[in-house]
C-alpha angles and dihedrals in degrees: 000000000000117000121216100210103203098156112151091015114133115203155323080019105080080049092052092056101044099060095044081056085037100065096048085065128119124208113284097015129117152214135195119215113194114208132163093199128085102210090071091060098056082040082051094044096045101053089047114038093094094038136092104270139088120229118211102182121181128174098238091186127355106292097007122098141170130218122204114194119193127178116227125248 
């Protein structure tokens, strides 16, 4: 799986690169962005929250997350 390491991005940058990933994907495949900063996460669920992905987001460390994207088959 590829890893989008966006650590220290503000944004929009981690959401720029993750739909230019994002539309190389296949269906079923996947992606992790890595971001420590909480406004990415609500940038990352908002795109794609009517598309056709699915978000899985854990708090690896406090103020660490990533952020798997999958698209849907």
């Amino acid at each position: 799986m590829k890893v989008l390491n966006c650590i220290g991005d503000f944004c929009p940058i981690p959401l720029l690169y993750s739909k230019a990933e994002a539309q190389t994907l296949k269906p079923g495949e996947s992606f992790m962005l890595v971001t420590d900063h909480s406004c990415v996460l609500e940038s990352i669920q908002d795109y794609y929250l009517d598309r056709n992905y699915e978000l899985k987001i854990a708090e690896v460390l406090n103020g660490v997350w990533e952020v798997t994207i999958s698209r849907k088959c």
